[in-house]
C-alpha positions, 0 to 999 in steps of 0.5 A: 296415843302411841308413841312415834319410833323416835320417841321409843328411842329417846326414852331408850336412851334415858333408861340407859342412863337414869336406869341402867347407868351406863357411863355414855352420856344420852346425847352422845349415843347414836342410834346404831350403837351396839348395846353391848360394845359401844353402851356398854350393856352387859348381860344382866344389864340386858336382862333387867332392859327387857324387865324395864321394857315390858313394864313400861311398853306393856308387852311381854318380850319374847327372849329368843327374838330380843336376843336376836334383834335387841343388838342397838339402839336403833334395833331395839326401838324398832322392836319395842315399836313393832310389839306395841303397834301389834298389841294395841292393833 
């Protein structure tokens, strides 16, 4: 079964936290929180996000377009859903 968006983006949330270790609590993040002002999120952290997203969603990330669209918590569940939906159609 595929997971819903709204599942994506709580799973999001606690790979910030469990694996990246952000300082934001899970559940005071918002949806529209930049991953680099508001979580926190640096560079390498971005990186090893991607590794983690890949591993877990089974898709390869295209970079150029996470760099593009991977910018909050919202964009990036909405990119993670796109890529499964289209890997599993």
């Amino acid at each position: 079964m595929q997971p819903s968006k709204e599942e994506i983006t709580t799973e999001l949330k606690k790979i910030l936290v469990e694996d990246l270790f952000v300082e934001v609590p899970s559940e005071e993040m918002k949806d529209s929180d930049s991953l680099s002002t508001d979580i926190g999120l640096d560079s390498v952290g971005q990186i090893e996000l991607v590794s983690i997203i890949e591993e877990r969603y089974g898709f390869k990330v295209d970079v150029k377009e996470a760099s593009a669209e991977m910018k909050t918590i919202r964009s990036t569940a909405d990119y993670v859903w796109r890529n499964v939906h289209a890997a599993r159609d």
